[in-house]
HTML snippet that shows the backbone in 3Dmol.js (N, CA, C, O; Angstrom):
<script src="https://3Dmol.org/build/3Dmol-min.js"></script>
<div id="view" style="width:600px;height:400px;position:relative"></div>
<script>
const pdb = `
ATOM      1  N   UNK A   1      12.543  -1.030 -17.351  1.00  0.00           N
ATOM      2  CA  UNK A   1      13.573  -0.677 -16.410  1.00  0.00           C
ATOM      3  C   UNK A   1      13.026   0.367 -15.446  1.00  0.00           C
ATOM      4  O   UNK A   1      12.246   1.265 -15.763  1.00  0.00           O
ATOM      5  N   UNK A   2      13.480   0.166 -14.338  1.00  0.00           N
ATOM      6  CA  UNK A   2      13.029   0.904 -12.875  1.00  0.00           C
ATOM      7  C   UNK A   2      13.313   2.296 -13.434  1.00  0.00           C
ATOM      8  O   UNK A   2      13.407   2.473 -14.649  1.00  0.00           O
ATOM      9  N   UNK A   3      13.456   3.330 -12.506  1.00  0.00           N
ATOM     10  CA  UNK A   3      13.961   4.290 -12.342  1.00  0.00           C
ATOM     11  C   UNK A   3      13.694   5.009 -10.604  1.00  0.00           C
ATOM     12  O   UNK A   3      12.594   5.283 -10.125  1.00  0.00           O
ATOM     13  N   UNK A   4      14.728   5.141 -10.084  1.00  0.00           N
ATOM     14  CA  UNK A   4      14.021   5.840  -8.457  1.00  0.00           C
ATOM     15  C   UNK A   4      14.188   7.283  -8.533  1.00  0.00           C
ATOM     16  O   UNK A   4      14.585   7.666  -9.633  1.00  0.00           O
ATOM     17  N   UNK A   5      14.013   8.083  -7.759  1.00  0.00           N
ATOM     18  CA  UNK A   5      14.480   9.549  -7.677  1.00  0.00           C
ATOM     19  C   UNK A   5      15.203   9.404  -6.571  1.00  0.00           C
ATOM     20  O   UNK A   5      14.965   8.655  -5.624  1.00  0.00           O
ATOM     21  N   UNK A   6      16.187  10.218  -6.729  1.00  0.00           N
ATOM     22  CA  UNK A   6      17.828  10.161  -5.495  1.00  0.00           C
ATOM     23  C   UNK A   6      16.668  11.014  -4.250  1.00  0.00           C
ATOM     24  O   UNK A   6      15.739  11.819  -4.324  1.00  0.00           O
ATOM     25  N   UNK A   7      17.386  10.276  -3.171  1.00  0.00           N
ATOM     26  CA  UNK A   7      17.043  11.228  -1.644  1.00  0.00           C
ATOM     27  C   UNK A   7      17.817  10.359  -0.760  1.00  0.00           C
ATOM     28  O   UNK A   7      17.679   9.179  -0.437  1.00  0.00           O
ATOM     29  N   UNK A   8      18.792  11.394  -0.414  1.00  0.00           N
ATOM     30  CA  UNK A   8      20.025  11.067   0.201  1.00  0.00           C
ATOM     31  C   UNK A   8      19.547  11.221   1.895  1.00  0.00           C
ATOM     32  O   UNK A   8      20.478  11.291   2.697  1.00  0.00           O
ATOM     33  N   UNK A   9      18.295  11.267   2.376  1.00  0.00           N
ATOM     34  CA  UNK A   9      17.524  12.502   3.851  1.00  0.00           C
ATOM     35  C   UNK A   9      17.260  10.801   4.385  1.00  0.00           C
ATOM     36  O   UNK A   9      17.179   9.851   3.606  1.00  0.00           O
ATOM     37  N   UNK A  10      17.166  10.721   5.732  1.00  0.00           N
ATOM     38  CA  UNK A  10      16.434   9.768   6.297  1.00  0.00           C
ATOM     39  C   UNK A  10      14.618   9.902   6.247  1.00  0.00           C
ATOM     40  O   UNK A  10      13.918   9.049   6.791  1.00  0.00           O
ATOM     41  N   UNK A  11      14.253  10.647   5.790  1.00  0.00           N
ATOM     42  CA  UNK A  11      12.936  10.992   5.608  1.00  0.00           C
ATOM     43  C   UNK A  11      12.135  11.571   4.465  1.00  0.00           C
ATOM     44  O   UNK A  11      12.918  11.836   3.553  1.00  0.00           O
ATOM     45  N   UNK A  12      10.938  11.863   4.160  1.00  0.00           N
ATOM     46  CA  UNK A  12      10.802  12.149   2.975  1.00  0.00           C
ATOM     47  C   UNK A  12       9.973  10.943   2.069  1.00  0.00           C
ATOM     48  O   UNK A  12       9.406  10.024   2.660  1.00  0.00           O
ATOM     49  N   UNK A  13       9.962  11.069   0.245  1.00  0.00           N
ATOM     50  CA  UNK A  13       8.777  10.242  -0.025  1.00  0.00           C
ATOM     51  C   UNK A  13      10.164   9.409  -1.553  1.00  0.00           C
ATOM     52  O   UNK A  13      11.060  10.163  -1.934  1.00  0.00           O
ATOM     53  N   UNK A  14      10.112   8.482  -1.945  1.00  0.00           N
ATOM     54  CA  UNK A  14      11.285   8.791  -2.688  1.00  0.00           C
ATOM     55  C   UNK A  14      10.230   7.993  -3.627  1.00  0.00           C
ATOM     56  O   UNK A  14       9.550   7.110  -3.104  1.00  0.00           O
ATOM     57  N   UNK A  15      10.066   8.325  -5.161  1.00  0.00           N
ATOM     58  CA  UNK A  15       9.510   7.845  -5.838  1.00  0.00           C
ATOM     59  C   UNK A  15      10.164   6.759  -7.235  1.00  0.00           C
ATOM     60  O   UNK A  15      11.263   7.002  -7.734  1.00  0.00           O
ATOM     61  N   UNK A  16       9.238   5.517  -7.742  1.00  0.00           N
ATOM     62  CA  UNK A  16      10.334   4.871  -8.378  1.00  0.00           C
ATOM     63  C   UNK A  16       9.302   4.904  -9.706  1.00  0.00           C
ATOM     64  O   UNK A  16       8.145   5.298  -9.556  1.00  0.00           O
ATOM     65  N   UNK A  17       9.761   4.501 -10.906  1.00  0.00           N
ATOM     66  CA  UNK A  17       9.033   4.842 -12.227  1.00  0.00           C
ATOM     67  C   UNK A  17       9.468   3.656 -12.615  1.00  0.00           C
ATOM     68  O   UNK A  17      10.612   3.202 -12.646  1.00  0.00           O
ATOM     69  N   UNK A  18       7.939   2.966 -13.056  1.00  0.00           N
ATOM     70  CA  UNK A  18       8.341   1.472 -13.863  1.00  0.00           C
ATOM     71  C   UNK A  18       7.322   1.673 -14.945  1.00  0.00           C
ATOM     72  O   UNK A  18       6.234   1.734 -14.374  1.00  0.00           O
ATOM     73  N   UNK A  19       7.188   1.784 -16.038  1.00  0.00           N
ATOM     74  CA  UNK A  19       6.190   1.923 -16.909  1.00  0.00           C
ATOM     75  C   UNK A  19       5.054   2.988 -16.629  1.00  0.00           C
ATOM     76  O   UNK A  19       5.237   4.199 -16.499  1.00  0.00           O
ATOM     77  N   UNK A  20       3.689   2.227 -16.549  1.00  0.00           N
ATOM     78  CA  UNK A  20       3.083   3.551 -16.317  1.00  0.00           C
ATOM     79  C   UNK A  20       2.731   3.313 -14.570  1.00  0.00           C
ATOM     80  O   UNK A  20       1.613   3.457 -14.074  1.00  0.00           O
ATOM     81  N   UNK A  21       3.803   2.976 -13.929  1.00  0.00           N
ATOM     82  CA  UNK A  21       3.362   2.728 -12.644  1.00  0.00           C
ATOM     83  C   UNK A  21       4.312   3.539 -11.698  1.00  0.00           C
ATOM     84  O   UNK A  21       5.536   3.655 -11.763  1.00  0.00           O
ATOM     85  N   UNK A  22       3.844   3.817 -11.227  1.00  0.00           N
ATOM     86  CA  UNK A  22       4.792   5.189  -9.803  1.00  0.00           C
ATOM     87  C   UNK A  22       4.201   4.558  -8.445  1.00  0.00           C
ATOM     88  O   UNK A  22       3.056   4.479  -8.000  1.00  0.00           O
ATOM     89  N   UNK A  23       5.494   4.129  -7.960  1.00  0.00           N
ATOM     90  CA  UNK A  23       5.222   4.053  -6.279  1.00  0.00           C
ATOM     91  C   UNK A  23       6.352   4.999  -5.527  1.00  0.00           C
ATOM     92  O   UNK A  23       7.543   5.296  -5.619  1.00  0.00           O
ATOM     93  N   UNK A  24       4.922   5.336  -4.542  1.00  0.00           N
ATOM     94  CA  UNK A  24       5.668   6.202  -3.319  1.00  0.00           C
ATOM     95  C   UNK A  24       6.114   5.495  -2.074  1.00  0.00           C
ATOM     96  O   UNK A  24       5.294   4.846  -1.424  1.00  0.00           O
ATOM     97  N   UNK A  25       6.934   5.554  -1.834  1.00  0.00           N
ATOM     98  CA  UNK A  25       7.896   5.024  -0.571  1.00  0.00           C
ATOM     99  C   UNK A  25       8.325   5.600   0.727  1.00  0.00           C
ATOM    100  O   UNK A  25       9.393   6.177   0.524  1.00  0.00           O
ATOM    101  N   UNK A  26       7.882   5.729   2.286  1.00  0.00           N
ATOM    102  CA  UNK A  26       8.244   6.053   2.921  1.00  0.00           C
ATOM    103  C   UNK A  26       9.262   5.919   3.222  1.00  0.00           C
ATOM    104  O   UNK A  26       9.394   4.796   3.707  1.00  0.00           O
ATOM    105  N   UNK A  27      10.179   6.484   3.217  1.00  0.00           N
ATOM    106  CA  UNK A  27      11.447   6.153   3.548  1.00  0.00           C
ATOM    107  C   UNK A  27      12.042   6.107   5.219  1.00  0.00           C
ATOM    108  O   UNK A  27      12.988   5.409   5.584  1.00  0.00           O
ATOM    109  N   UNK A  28      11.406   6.836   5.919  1.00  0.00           N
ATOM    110  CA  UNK A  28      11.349   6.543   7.423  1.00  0.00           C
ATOM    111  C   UNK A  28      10.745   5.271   7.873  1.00  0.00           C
ATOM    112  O   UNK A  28      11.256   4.641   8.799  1.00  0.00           O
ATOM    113  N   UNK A  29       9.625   4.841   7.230  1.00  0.00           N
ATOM    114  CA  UNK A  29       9.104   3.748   7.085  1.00  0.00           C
ATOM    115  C   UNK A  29       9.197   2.425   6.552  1.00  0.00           C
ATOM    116  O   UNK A  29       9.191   1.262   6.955  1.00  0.00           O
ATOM    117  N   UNK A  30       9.287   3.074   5.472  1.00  0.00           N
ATOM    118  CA  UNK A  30       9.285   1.382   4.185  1.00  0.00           C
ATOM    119  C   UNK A  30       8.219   1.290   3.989  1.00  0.00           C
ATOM    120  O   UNK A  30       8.126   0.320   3.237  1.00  0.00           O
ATOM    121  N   UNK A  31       6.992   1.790   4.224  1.00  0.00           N
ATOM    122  CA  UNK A  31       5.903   1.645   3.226  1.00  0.00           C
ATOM    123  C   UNK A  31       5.149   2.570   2.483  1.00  0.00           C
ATOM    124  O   UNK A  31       4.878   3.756   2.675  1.00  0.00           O
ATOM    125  N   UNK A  32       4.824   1.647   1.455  1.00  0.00           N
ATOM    126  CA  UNK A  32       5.275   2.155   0.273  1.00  0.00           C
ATOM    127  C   UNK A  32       3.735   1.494  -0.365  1.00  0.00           C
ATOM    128  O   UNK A  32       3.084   0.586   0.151  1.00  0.00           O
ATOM    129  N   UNK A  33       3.365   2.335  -1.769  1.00  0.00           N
ATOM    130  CA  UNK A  33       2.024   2.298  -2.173  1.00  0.00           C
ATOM    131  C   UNK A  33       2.364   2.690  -3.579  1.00  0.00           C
ATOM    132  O   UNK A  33       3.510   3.083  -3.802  1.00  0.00           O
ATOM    133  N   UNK A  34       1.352   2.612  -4.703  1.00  0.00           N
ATOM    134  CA  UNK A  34       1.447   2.994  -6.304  1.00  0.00           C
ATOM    135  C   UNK A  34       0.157   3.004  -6.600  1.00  0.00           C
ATOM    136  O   UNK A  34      -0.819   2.625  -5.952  1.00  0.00           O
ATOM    137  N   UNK A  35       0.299   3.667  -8.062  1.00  0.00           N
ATOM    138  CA  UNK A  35      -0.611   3.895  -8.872  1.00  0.00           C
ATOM    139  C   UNK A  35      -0.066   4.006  -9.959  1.00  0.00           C
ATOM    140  O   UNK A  35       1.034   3.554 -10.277  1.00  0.00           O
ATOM    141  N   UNK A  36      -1.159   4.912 -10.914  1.00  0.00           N
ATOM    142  CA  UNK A  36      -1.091   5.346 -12.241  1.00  0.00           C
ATOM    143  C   UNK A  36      -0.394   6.803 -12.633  1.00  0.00           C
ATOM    144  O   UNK A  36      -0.163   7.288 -13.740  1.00  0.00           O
ATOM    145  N   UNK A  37      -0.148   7.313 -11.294  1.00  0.00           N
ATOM    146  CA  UNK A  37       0.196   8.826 -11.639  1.00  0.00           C
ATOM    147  C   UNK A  37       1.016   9.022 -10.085  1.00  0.00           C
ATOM    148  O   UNK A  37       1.158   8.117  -9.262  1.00  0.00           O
ATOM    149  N   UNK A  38       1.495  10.424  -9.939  1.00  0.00           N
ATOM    150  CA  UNK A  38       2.201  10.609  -8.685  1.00  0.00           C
ATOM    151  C   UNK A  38       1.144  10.896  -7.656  1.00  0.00           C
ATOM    152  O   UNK A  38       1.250  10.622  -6.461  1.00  0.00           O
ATOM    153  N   UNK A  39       0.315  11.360  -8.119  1.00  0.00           N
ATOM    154  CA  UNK A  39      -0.467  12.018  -6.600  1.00  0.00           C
ATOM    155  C   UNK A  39      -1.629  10.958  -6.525  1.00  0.00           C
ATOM    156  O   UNK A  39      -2.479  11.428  -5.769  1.00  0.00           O
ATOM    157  N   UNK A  40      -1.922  10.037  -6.873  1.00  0.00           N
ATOM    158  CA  UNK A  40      -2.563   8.752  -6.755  1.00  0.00           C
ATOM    159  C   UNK A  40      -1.702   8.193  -5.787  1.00  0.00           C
ATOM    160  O   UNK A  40      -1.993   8.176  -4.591  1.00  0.00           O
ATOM    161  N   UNK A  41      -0.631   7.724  -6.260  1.00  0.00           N
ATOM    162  CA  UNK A  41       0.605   6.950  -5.564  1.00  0.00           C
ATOM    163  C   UNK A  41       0.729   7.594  -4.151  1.00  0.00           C
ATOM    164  O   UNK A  41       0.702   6.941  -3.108  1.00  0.00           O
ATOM    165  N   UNK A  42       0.873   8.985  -4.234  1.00  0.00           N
ATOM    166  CA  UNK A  42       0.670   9.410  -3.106  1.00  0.00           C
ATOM    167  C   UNK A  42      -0.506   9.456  -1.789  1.00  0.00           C
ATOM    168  O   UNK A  42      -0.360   9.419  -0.567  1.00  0.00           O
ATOM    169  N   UNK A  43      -1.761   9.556  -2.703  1.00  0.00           N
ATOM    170  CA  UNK A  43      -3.102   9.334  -1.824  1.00  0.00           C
ATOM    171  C   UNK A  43      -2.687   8.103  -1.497  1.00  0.00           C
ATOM    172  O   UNK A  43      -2.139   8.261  -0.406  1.00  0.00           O
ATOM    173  N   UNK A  44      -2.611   6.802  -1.833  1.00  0.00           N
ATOM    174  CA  UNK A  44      -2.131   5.421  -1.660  1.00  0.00           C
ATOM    175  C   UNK A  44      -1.586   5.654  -0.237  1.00  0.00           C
ATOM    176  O   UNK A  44      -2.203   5.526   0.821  1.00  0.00           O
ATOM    177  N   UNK A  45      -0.410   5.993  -0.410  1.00  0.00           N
ATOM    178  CA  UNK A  45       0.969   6.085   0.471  1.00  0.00           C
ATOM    179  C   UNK A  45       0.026   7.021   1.695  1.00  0.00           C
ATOM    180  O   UNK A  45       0.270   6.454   2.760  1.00  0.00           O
ATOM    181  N   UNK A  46      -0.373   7.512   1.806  1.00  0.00           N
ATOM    182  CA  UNK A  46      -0.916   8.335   3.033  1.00  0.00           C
ATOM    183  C   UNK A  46      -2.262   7.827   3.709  1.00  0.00           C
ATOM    184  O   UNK A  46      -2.617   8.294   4.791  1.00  0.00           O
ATOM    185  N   UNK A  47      -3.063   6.774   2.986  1.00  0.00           N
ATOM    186  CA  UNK A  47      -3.907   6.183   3.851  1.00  0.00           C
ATOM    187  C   UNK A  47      -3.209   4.314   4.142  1.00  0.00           C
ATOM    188  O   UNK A  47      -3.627   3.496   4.961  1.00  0.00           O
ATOM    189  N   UNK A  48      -2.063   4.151   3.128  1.00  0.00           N
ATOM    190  CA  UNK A  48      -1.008   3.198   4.107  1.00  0.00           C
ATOM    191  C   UNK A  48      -0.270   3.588   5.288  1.00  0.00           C
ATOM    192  O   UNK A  48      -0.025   2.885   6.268  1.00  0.00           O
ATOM    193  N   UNK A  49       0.087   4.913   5.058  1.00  0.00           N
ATOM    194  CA  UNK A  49       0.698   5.151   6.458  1.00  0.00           C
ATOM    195  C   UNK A  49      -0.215   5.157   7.627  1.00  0.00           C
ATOM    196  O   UNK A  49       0.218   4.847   8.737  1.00  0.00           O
ATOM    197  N   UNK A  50      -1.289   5.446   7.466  1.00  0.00           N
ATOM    198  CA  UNK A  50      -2.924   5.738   8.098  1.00  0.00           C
ATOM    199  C   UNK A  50      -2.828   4.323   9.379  1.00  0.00           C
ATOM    200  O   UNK A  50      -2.687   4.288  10.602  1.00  0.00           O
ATOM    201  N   UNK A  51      -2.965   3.469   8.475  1.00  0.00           N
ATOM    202  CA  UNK A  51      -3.227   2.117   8.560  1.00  0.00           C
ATOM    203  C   UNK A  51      -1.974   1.273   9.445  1.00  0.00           C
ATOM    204  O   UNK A  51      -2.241   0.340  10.203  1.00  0.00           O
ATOM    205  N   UNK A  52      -0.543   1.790   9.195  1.00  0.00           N
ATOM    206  CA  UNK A  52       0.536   1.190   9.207  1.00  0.00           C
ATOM    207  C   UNK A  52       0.332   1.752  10.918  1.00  0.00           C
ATOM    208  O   UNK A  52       0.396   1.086  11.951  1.00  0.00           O
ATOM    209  N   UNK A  53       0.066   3.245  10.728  1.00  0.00           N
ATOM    210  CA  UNK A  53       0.178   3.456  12.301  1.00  0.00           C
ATOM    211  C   UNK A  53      -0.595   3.166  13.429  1.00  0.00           C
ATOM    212  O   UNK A  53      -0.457   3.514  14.602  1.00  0.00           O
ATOM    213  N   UNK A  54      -1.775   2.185  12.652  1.00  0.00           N
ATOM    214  CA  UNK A  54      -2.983   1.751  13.670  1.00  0.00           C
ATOM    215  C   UNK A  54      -4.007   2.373  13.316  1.00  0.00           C
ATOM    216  O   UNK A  54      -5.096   2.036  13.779  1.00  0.00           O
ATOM    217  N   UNK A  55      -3.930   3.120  12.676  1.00  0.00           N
ATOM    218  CA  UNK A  55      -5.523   4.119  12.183  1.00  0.00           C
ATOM    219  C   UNK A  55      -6.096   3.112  11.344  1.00  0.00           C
ATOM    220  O   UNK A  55      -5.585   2.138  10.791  1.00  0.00           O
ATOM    221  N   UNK A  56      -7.457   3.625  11.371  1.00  0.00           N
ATOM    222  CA  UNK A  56      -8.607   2.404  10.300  1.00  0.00           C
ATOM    223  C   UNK A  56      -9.817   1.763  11.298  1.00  0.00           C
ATOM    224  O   UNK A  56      -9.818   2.022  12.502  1.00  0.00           O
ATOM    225  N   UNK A  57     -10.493   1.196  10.889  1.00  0.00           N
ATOM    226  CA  UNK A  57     -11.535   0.695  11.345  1.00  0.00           C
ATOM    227  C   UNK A  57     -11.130  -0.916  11.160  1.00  0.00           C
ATOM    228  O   UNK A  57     -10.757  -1.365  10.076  1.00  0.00           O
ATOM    229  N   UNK A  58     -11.258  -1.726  12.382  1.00  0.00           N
ATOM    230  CA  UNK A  58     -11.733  -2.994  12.349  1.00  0.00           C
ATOM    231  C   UNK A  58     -12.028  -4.208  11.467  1.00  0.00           C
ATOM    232  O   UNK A  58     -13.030  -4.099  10.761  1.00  0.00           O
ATOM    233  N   UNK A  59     -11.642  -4.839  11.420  1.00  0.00           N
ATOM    234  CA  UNK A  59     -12.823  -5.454  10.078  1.00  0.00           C
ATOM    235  C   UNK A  59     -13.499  -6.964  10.428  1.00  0.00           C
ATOM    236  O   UNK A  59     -13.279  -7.979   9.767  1.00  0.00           O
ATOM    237  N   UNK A  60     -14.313  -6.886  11.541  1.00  0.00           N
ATOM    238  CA  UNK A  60     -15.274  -7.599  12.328  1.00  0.00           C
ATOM    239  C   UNK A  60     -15.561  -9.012  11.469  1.00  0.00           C
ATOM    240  O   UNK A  60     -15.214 -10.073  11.989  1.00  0.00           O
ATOM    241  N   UNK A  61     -16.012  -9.014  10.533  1.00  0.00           N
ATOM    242  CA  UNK A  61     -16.472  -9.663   9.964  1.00  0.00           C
ATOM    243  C   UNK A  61     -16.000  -9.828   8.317  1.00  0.00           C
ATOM    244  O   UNK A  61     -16.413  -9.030   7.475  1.00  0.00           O
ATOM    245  N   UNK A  62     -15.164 -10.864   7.998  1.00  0.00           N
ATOM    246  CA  UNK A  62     -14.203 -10.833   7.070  1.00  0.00           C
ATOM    247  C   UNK A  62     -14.897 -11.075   5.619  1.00  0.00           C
ATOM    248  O   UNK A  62     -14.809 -10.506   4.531  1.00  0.00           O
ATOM    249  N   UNK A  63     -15.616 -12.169   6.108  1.00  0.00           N
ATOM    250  CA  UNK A  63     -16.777 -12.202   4.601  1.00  0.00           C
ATOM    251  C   UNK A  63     -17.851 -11.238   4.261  1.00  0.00           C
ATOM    252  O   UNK A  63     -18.244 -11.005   3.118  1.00  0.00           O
ATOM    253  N   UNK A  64     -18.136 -10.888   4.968  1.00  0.00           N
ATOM    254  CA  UNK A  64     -19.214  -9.644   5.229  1.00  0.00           C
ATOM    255  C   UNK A  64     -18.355  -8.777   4.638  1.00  0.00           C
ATOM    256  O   UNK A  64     -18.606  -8.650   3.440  1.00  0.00           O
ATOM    257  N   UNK A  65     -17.621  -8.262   4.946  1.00  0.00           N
ATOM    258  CA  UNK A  65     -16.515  -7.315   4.148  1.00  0.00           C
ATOM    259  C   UNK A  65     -16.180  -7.467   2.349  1.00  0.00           C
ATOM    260  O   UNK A  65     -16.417  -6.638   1.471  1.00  0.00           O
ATOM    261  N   UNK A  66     -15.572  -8.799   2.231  1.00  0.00           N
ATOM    262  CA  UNK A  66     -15.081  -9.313   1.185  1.00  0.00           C
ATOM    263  C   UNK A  66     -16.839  -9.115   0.444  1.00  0.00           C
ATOM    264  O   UNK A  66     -16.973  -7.899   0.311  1.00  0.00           O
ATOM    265  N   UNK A  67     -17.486  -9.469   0.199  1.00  0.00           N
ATOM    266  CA  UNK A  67     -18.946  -9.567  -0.093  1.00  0.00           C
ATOM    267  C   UNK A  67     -19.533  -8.051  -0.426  1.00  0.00           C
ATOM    268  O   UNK A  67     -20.497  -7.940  -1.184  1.00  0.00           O
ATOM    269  N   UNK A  68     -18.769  -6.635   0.306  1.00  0.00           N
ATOM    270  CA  UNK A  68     -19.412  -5.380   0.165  1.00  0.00           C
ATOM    271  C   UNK A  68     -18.736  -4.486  -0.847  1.00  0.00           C
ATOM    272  O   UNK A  68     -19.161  -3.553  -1.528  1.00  0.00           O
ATOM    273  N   UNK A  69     -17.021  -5.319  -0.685  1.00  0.00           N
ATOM    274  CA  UNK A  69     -16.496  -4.891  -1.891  1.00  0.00           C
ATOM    275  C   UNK A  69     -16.454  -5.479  -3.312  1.00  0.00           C
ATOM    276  O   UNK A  69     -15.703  -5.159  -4.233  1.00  0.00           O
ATOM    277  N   UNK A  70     -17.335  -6.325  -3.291  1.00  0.00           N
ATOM    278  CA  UNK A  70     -17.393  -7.197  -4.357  1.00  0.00           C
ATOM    279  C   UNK A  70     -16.665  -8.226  -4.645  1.00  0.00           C
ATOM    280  O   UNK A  70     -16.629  -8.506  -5.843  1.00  0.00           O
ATOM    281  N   UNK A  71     -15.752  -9.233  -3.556  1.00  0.00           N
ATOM    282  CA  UNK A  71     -15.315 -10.237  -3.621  1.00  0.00           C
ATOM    283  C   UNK A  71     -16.114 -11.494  -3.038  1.00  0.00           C
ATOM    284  O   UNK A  71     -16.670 -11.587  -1.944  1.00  0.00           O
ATOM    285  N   UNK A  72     -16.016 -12.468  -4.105  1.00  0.00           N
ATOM    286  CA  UNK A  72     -16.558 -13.352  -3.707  1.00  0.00           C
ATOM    287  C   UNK A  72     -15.889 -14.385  -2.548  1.00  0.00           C
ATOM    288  O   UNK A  72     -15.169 -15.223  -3.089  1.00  0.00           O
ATOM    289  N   UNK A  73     -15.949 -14.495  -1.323  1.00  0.00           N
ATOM    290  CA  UNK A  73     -15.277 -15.297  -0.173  1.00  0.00           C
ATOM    291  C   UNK A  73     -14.731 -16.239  -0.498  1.00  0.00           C
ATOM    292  O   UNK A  73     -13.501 -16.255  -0.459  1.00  0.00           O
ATOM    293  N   UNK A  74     -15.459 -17.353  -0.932  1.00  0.00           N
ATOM    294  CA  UNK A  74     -15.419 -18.535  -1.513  1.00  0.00           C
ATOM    295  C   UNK A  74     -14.371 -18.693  -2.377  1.00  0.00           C
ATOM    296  O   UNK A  74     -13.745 -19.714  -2.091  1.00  0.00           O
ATOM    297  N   UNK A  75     -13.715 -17.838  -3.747  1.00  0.00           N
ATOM    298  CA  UNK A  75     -12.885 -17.532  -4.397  1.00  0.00           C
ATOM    299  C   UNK A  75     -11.532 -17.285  -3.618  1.00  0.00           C
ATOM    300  O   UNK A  75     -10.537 -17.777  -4.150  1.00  0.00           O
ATOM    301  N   UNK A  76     -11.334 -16.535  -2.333  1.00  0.00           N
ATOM    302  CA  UNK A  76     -10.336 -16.613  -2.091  1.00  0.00           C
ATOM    303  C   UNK A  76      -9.823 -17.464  -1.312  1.00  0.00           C
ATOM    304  O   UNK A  76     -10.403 -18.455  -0.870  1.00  0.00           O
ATOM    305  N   UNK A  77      -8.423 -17.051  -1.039  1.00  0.00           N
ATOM    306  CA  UNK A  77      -7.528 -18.490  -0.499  1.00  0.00           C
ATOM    307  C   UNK A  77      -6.753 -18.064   0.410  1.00  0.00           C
ATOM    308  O   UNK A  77      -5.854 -17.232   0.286  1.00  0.00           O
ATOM    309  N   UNK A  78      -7.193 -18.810   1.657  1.00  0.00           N
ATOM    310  CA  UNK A  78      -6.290 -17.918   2.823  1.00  0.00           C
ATOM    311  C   UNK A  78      -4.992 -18.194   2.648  1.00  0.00           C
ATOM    312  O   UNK A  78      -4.788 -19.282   2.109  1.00  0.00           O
ATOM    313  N   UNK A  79      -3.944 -17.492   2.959  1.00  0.00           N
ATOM    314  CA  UNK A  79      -2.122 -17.733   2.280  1.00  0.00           C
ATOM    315  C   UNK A  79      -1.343 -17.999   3.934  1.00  0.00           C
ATOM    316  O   UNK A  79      -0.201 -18.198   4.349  1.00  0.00           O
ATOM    317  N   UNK A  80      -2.579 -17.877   4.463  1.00  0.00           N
ATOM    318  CA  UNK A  80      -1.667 -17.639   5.990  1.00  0.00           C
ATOM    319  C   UNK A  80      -1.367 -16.707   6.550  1.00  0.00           C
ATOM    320  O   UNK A  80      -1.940 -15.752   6.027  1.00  0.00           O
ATOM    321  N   UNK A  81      -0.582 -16.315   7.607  1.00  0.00           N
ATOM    322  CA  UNK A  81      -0.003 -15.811   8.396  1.00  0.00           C
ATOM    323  C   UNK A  81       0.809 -14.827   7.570  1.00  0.00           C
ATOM    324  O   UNK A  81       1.433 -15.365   6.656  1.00  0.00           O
ATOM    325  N   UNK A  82       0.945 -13.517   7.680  1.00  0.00           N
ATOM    326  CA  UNK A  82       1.955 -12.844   6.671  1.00  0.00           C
ATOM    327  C   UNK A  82       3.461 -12.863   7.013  1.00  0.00           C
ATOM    328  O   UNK A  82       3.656 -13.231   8.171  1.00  0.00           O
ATOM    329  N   UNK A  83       4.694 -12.533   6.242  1.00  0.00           N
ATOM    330  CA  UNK A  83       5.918 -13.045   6.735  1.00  0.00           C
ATOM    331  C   UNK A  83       6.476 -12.256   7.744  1.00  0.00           C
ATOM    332  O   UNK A  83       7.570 -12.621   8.174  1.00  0.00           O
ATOM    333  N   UNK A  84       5.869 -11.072   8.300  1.00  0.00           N
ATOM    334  CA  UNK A  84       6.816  -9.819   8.722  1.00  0.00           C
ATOM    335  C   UNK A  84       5.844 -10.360  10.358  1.00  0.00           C
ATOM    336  O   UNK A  84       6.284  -9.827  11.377  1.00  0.00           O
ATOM    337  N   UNK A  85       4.795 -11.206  10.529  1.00  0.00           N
ATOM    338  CA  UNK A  85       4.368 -11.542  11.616  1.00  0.00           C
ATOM    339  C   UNK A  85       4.946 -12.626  12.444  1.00  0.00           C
ATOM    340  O   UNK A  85       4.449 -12.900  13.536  1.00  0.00           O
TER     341      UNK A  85
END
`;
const viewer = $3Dmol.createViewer("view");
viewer.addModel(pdb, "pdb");
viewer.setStyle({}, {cartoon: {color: "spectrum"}});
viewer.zoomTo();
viewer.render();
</script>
């Protein structure tokens, strides 16, 4: 069973507890990130917001990428277009 922490503010981080998993939630935003602990969840949540606002680097070359983090290309499966696009 879930659990959230109350935040009644239009802003702020509101956190939810599912086992050993904690996600942080922008609440001005809606995005939202987890981990294993709160301030994990939180590092998460602050290089999503990073990202959400246009910050980040490029990613030129998609297999080249997939390949540096240790995914094999070939293995994955493009799903398409995402739904919020």
């Amino acid at each position: 069973m879930a659990t959230t922490s109350e935040n009644d503010r239009a802003d702020g981080v509101e956190f939810t507890y599912e086992g050993d998993l904690v996600t942080a939630r922008d609440v001005e935003s809606g995005v939202a990130a987890s981990g294993e602990s709160k301030p994990v969840a939180l590092s998460r949540l602050a290089d999503a917001l990073t990202l959400h606002a246009g910050g980040g680097e490029p990613i030129d070359d998609e297999e080249a990428f997939l390949e540096e983090i240790g995914v094999d290309p070939d293995e994955v499966e493009d799903a398409g277009e995402p739904p919020w696009e």
